[in-house]
C-alpha angles and dihedrals in degrees: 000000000000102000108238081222134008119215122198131183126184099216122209123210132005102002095207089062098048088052100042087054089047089056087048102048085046099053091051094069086063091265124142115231119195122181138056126262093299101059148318147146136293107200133162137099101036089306125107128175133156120221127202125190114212120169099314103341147099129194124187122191120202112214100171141350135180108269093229089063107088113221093236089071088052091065097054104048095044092069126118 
C-alpha cells in the first residue's frame, strides 16, 4: 500500500528512548501502537501509519487519515 505521506526523522541520541517517548506521546492522544523498537503500527480514529526505526533514523508512513484532521497537524503530532 502506497502511504498517502511519509514522515522521517533523523534521532539523536538513544533510539530506544526517542521511540519509547513517541509511543508515549502517541497513545496519549488516545491512539493504539503495535510493534518493537524496529517498527510497528499507529491505528485509531480512522488513521492509521506504520514507523520503522533503522540506524538513526524514523520513518513514519501515513496510510489513511480522517479527512477532518488537517496535515499540519500531522506534522505536529508525529513528531518524536
Amino acid at each position: 500500500m502506497t502511504p498517502l505521506k511519509t514522515y522521517s526523522y533523523q534521532i539523536d541520541g538513544n533510539p530506544e528512548m526517542v521511540l519509547g517517548n513517541f509511543r508515549n506521546k502517541i497513545q496519549s492522544k488516545g491512539l493504539n501502537v503495535e510493534g518493537d523498537i524496529n517498527n510497528g503500527t499507529v491505528s485509531g480514529f480512522g488513521f492509521k501509519a506504520t514507523y520503522s526505526l533503522q540506524e538513526q533514523n524514523l520513518t513514519i508512513d501515513v496510510h489513511e487519515k480522517p479527512a477532518l484532521i488537517p496535515w499540519a497537524m500531522l506534522d505536529e503530532h508525529l513528531k518524536p
